[in-house]
SEVEXDO-885950 format. One line per field, with one value per residue (C-alpha): residue number from 1; x, y, z; residue in three letters. Coordinates in steps of 0.25 Angstrom, whole numbers, always signed. Layout:
num	(NUM;...)
x	(X;...)
y	(Y;...)
z	(Z;...)
residu	(Ala;...)
END
This chain:
num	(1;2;3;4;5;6;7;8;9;10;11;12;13;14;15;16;17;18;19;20;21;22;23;24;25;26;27;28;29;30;31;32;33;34;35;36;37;38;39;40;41;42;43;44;45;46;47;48;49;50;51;52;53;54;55;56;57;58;59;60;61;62;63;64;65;66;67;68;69;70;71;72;73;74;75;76;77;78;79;80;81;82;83;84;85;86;87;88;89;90;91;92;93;94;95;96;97;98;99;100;101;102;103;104;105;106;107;108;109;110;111;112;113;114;115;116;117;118;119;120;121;122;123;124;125;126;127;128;129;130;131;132;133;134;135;136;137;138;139;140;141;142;143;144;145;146;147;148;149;150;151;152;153;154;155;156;157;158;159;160;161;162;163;164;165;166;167;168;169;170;171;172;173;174;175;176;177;178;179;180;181;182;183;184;185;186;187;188;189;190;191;192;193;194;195;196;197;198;199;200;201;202;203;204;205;206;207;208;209;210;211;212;213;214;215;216;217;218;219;220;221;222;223;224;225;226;227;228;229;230;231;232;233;234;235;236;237;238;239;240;241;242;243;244;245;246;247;248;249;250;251;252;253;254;255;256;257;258;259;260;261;262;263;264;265;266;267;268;269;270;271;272;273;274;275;276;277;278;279;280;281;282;283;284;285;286;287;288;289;290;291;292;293;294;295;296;297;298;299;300;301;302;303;304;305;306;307;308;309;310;311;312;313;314;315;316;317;318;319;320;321;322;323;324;325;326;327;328;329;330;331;332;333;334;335;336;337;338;339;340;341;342;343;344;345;346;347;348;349;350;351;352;353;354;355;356;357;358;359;360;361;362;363;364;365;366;367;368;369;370;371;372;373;374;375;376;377;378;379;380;381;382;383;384;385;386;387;388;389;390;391;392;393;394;395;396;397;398;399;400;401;402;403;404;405;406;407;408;409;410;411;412;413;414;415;416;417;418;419;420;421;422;423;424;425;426;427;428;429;430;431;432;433;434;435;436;437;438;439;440;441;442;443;444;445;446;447;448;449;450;451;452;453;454;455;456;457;458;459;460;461;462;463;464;465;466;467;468;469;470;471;472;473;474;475;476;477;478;479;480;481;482;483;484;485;486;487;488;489;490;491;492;493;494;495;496;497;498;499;500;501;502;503;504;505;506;507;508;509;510;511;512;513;514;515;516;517;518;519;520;521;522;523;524;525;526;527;528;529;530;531;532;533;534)
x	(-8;+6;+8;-7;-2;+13;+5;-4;+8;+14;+2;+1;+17;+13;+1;+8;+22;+16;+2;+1;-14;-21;-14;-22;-25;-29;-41;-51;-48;-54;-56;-40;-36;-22;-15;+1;+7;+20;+28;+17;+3;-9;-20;-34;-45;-59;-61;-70;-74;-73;-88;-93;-106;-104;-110;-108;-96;-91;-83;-81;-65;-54;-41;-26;-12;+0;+12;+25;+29;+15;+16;+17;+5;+2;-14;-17;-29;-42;-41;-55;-68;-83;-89;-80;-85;-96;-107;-103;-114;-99;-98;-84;-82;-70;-62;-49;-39;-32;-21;-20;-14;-7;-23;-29;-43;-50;-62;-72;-85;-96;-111;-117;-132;-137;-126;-112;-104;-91;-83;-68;-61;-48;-34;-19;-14;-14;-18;-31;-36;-46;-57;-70;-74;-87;-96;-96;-88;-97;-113;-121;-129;-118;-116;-127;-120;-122;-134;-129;-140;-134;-130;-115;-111;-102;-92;-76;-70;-56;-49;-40;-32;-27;-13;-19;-25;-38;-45;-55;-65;-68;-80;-92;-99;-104;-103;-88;-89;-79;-79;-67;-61;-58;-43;-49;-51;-63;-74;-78;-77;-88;-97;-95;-95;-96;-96;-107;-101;-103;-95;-86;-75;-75;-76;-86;-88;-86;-89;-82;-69;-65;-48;-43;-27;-18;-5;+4;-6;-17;-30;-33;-49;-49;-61;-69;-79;-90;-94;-87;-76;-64;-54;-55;-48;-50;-40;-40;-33;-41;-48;-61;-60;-64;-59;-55;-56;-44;-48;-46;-38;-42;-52;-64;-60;-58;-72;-78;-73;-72;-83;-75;-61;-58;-45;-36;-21;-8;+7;+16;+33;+34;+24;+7;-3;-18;-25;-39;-46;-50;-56;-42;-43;-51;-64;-64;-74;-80;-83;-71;-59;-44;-35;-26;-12;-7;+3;+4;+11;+4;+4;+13;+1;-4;-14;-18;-14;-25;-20;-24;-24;-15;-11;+3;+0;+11;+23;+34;+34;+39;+47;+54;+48;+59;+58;+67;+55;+42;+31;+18;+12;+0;+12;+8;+11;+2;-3;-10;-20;-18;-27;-25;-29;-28;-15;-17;-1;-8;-9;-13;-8;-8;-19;-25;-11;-12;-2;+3;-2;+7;+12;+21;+28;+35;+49;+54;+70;+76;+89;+101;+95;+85;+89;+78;+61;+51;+37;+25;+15;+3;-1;-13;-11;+4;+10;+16;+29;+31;+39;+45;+48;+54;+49;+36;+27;+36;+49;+62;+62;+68;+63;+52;+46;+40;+28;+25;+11;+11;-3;-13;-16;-12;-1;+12;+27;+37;+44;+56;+64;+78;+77;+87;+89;+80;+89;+83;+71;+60;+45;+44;+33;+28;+21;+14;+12;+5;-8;-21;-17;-2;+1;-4;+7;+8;+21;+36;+50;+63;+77;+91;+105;+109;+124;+131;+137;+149;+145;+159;+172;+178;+193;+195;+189;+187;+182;+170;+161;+145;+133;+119;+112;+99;+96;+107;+121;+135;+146;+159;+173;+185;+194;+204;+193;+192;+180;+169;+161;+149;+135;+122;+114;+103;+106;+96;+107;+101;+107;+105;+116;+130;+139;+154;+164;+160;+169;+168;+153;+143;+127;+118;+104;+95;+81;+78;+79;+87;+101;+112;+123;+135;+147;+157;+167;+182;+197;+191;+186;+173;+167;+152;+144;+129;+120;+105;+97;+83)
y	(+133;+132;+118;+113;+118;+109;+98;+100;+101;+88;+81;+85;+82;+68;+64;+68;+60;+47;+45;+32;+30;+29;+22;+28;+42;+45;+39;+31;+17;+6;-9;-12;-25;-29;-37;-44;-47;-48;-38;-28;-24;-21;-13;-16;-6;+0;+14;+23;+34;+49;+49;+40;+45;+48;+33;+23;+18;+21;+10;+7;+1;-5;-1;-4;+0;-7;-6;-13;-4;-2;+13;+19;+14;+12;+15;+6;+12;+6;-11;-14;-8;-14;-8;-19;-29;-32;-37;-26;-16;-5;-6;-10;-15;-21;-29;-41;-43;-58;-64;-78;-85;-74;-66;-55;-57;-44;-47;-37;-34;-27;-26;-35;-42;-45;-38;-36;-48;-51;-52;-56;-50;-54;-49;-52;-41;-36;-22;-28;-27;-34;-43;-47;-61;-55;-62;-61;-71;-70;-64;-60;-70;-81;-72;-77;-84;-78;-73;-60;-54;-38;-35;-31;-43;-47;-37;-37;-49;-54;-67;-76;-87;-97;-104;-115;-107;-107;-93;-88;-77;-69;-58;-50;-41;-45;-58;-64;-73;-83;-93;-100;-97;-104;-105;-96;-86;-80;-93;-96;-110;-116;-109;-95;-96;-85;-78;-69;-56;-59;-73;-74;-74;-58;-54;-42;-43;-44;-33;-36;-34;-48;-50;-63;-68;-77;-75;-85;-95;-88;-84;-69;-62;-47;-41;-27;-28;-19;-4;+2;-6;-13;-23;-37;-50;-65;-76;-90;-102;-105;-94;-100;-98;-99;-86;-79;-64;-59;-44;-29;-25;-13;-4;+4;+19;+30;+37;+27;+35;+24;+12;+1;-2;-14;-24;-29;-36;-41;-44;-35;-37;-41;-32;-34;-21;-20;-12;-3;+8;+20;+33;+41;+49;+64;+62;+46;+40;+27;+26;+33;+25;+24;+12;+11;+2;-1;-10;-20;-31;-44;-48;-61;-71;-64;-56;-42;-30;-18;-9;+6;+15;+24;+36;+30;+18;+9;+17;+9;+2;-10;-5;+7;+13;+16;+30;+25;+16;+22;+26;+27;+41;+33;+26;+35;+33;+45;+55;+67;+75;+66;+55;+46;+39;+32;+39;+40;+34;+21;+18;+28;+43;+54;+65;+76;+82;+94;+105;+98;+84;+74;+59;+52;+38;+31;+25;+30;+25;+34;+27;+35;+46;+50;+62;+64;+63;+61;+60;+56;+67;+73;+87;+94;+107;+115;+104;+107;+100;+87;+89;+76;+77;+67;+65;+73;+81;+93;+85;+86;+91;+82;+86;+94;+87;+98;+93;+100;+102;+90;+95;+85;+75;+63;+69;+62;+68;+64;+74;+76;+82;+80;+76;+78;+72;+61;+49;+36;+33;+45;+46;+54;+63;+70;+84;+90;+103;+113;+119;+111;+96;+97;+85;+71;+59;+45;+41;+46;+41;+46;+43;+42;+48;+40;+43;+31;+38;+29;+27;+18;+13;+2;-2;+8;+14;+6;+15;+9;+21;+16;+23;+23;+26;+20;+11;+5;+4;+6;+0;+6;+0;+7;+3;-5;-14;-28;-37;-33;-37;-29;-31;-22;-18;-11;-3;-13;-23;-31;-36;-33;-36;-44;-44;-52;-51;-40;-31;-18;-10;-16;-12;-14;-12;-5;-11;-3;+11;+11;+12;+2;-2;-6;-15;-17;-27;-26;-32;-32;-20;-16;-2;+1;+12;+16;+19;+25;+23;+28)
z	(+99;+94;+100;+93;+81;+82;+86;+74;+65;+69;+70;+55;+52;+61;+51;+37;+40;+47;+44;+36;+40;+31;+21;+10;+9;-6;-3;+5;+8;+14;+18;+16;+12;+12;+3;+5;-9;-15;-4;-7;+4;-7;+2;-5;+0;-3;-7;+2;-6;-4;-8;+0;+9;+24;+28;+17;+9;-6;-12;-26;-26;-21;-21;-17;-11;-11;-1;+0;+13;+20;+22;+5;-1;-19;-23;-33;-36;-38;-38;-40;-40;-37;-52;-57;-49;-57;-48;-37;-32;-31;-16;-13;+2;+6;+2;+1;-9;-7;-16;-20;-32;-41;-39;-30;-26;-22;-12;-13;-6;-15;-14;-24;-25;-11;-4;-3;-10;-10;-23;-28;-40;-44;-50;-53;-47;-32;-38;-47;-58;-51;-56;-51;-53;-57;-45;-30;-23;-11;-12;+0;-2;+2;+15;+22;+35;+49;+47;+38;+31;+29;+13;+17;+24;+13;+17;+18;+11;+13;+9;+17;+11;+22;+22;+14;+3;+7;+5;+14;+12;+25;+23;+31;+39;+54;+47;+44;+33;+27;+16;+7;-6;-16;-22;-33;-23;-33;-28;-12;-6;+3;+12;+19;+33;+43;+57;+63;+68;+82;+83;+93;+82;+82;+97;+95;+80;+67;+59;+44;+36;+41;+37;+40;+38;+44;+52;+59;+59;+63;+56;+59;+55;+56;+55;+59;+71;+75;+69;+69;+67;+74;+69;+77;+72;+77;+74;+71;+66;+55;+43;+48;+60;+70;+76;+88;+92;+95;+98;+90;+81;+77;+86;+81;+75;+83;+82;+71;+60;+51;+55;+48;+48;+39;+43;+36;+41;+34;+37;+28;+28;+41;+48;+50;+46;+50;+39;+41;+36;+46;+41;+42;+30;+30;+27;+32;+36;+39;+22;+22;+26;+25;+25;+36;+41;+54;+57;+70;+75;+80;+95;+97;+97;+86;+87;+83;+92;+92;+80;+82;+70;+67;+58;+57;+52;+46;+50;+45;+30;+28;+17;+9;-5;-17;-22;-34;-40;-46;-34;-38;-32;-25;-16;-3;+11;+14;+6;+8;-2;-14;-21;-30;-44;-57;-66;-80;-81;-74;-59;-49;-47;-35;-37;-32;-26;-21;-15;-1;-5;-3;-3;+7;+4;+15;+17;+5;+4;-5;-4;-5;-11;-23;-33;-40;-40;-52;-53;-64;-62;-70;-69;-77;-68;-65;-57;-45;-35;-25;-13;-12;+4;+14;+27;+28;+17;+23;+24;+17;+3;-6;-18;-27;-40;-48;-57;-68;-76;-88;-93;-89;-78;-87;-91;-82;-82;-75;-66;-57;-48;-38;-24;-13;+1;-2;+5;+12;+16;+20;+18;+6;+4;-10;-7;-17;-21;-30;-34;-38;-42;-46;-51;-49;-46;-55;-47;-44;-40;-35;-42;-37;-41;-56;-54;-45;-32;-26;-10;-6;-13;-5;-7;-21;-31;-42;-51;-55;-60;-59;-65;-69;-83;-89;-78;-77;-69;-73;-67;-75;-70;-75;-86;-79;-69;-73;-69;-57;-50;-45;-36;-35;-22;-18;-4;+2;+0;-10;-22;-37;-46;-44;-56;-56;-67;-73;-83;-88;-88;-79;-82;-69;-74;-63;-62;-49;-44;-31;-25;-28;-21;-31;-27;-36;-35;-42;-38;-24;-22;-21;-24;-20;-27;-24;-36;-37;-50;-54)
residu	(Unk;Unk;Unk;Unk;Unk;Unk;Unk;Unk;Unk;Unk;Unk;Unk;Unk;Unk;Unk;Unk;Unk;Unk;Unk;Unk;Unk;Unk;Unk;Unk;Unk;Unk;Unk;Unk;Unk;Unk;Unk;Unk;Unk;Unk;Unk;Unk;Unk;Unk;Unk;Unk;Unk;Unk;Unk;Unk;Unk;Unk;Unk;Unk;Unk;Unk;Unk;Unk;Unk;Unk;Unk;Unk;Unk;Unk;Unk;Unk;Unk;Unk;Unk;Unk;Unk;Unk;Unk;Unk;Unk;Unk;Unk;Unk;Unk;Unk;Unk;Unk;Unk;Unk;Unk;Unk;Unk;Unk;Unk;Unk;Unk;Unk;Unk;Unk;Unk;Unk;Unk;Unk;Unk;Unk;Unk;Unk;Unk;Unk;Unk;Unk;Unk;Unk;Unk;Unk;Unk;Unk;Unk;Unk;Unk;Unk;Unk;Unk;Unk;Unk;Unk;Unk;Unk;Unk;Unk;Unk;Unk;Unk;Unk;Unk;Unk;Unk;Unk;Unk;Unk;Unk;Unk;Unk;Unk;Unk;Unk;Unk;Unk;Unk;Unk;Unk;Unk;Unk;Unk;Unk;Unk;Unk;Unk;Unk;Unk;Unk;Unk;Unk;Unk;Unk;Unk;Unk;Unk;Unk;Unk;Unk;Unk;Unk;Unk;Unk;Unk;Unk;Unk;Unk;Unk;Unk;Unk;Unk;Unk;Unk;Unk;Unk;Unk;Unk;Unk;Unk;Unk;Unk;Unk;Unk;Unk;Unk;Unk;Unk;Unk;Unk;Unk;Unk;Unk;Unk;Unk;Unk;Unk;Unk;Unk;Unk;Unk;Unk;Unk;Unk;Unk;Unk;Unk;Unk;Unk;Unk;Unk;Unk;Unk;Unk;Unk;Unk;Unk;Unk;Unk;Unk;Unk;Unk;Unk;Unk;Unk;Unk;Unk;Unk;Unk;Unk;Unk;Unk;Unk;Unk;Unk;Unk;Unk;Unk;Unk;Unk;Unk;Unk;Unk;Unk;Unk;Unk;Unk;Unk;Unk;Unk;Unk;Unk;Unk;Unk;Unk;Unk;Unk;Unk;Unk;Unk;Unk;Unk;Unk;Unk;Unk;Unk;Unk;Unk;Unk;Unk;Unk;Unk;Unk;Unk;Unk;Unk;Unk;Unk;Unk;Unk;Unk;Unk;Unk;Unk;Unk;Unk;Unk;Unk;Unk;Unk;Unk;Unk;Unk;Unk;Unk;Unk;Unk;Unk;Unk;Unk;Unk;Unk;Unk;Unk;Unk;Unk;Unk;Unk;Unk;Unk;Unk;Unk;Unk;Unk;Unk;Unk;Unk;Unk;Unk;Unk;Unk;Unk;Unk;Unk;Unk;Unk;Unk;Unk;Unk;Unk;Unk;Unk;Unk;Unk;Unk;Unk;Unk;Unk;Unk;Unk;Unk;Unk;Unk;Unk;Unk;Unk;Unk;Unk;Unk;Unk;Unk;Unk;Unk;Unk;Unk;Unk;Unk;Unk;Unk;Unk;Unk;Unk;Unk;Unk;Unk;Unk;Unk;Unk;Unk;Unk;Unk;Unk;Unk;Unk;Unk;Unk;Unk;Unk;Unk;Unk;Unk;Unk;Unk;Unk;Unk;Unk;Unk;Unk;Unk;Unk;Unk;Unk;Unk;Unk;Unk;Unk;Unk;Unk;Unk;Unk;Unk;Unk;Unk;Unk;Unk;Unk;Unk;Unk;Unk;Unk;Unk;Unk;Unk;Unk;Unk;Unk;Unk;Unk;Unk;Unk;Unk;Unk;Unk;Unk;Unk;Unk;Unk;Unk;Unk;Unk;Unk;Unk;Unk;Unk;Unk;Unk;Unk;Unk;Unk;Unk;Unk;Unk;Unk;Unk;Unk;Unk;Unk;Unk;Unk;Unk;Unk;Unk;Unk;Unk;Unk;Unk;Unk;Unk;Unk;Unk;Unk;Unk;Unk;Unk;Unk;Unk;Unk;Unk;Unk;Unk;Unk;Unk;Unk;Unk;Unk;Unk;Unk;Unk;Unk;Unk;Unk;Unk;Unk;Unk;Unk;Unk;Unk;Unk;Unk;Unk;Unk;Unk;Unk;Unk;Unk;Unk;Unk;Unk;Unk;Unk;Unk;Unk;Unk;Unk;Unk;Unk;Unk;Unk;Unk;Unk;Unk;Unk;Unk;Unk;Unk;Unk;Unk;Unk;Unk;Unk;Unk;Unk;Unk;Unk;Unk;Unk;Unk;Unk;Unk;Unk;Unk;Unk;Unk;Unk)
END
């Protein structure tokens, strides 16, 4: 019993500190669609509802994450929803989100007047507001290749723009379809083609939620097969095809607890990710599901190993996250008990927090040390504290925030407290506690030491004195120094500021939170100092 009991606990410690799978666990997520733009992944996906009966699906809306390290993952809240679409019966299926000329074009699926259609709205920006063009772009009626007559056949849209700027649109159940897009992306061109399920082109089948991309040249169609389903993909040289099978990627779920698994593939920084949905989370299901990432490495010829899922999922980030600028509180790597929705001080806030609750963000690189903590938090009850711990939700203590009762749930206060022993780079976890709802979060950040700390003085001292006050550096030589020089680096080595000649007081304005690394320059010398700033 003893030895059941360890093996329980670890298990326990095993899931809390490296779970990453699913990647959303505030709520039910399905459908993802990945989207590469400016150094930043945007995850698009559909929202299975908590409500939804045993055997069919509830969605109304869209939504989306951003990551710039793959493992800490932004809510963005709703992006768009079918009751602004206005020819929409308010099923929301999946969907693709493509990016072309300085617009985002979001590809929905939605049942419409003689069946499921497909439809286009369209934004500036990656996180909406996005606007319907007020018709379907494809109506069932237009679907009527391959000898399809079933209402939902329209399923699954996703956009692929060639080398030479020609978009395609890929679409279907047991039925791929295809047809071009214009350059305005918002109008088809030509007629739609299509595939029957059992061409040759998909080995056993092909079932829907086709994903088509190129890399190195070659044309690659991933796509669910069978049902319940697996992942197969075929390849070609050409977005027409015609295509080869090349196999799995993905097998069918253990145990068929989610019937559809939905694909969706890109290459981030140097490293490729196959995104799914399974039914991960308590409560999941098949009309219940959870986005999910792993990450792979293609074989040298290019094809697609057998991924298996895991609980682990992307281990390593492809990045570090800066404590010293703002973090939203909906920026979560895992967390556990809590949900999230709109803040009445604008975007999104952490709610229903209760004691033991926590947030874990990955990869946090806290540099040479941060001093102090403070949090925007709302609090209609007696508040409670946040154990900002390292390593685990019981790891290091760093610090505790207490939070204070402001009165009313829309009533934010900032609040803060010292940390100790916070160095380098740890996953950082918030634990929650107190009685009810304590609190809810809008967002929070950590702060470094103001005062200038000398690390090295090479060949004299040269009695430079160097401070920090109102955002802004001081470099004070003494009364008898004549004309420096002096240059400015972040600890990544990168440069910020070189200044030559200069006499008497030197003002450095600080545009970012971080470290520094100052080199000061004088009758040949040099004297380095290290400076943090908030």
């Amino acid at each position: 019993m003893r030895a059941l009991l360890c093996t329980f606990t670890l298990q326990i410690c095993i899931i809390a500190c490296f779970a990453q799978n699913p990647v959303v666990q505030t709520c039910y997520t399905a459908d993802p669609a990945p989207l590469v733009h400016d150094g930043v992944v945007y995850m698009y996906v559909g929202h299975d509802s908590s409500a939804a009966p045993n055997n069919s699906y509830l969605m109304r809306y869209y939504k989306c994450y951003s990551s710039k390290d793959m493992v800490n993952w932004t809510d963005h809240g709703i992006v768009l929803q079918t009751k602004s679409i206005s020819w929409s019966g308010g099923e929301a299926n999946a969907a693709h989100v493509a990016f072309r000329d300085n617009k985002f074009y979001y590809y929905t699926s939605t049942n419409a007047s003689g069946g499921i259609a497909i439809g286009v709205a369209v934004a500036n920006s990656p996180l909406g507001p996005f606007i319907d063009i007020g018709k379907p772009l494809v109506t069932a009626s237009q679907m009527s290749g391959c000898n399809a007559t079933h209402s939902w056949r329209g399923l699954d849209p996703t956009v692929f723009i060639d080398d030479d700027g020609q978009a395609y649109l890929y679409w279907g159940n047991n039925v791929l379809y295809w047809v071009k897009l214009n350059e305005d992306m918002i109008s088809t061109n030509g007629t739609i083609s299509c595939l029957d399920a059992k061409n040759a082109a998909f080995g056993p089948d092909f079932e829907e939620a086709p994903w088509v991309y190129k890399r190195n040249s070659i044309c690659y169609l991933v796509y669910a097969s069978g049902f319940p389903e697996s992942i197969g993909y075929s390849t070609s040289s050409s977005p027409t095809g015609p295509w080869t099978y090349k196999g799995k990627i993905m097998n069918t779920q253990p145990n068929g607890v989610s019937n559809t698994i939905h694909p969706g593939v890109i290459d981030f920084a140097g490293n490729s990710y196959f995104f799914y949905h399974n039914a991960g989370l308590p409560g999941g299901g098949s009309y219940k599901r959870s986005v999910c990432i792993e990450q792979f490495v293609y074989n040298a010829d290019g094809t697609i190993p057998l991924i298996r899922e895991t609980a682990g999922g992307v281990v390593n980030g492809v990045g570090n996250l800066n404590p010293y600028d703002t973090i939203q509180a909906e920026t979560i790597c895992w967390g556990s008990g809590v949900e999230t929705k709109p803040c009445s001080e604008d975007g999104l806030m952490v709610t229903s927090i209760s004691d033991g609750d926590y947030i874990k963000v990955k990869n946090v690189d806290f540099g040479l040390g941060a001093s102090g903590f403070e949090v925007r938090a709302a609090s209609g009850s007696s508040g409670g504290t946040i154990e900002l711990r390292l390593g685990s939700q019981n790891g290091t203590l760093a610090g505790t925030c207490t939070i204070g009762g402001t009165g009313e749930w829309t009533r934010w206060q900032t609040f803060q407290c010292g940390i100790n022993n916070c160095t380098g780079i740890k996953d950082l976890f918030l634990v929650f506690k107190g009685t009810a709802e304590p609190y809810r979060l809008n967002w929070y950040r950590f702060t470094t030491v103001t005062d200038a700390r000398l690390i090295n003085t090479r060949q004299g001292n040269l009695n430079f004195k160097v401070g920090i006050l109102k955002e802004k550096f001081f470099v004070t030589p003494s009364a008898n120094t004549n004309s420096y020089s002096l240059s400015v680096y972040t600890l990544a080595g990168q440069q910020v500021l070189i200044r030559n000649g200069i006499e008497g007081i030197s003002e450095i304005p600080v545009k970012r939170r971080g470290v520094y690394l100052i080199n000061i320059y004088y009758d040949g010398h040099t004297q380095q100092k290290v400076l943090s700033a908030y």
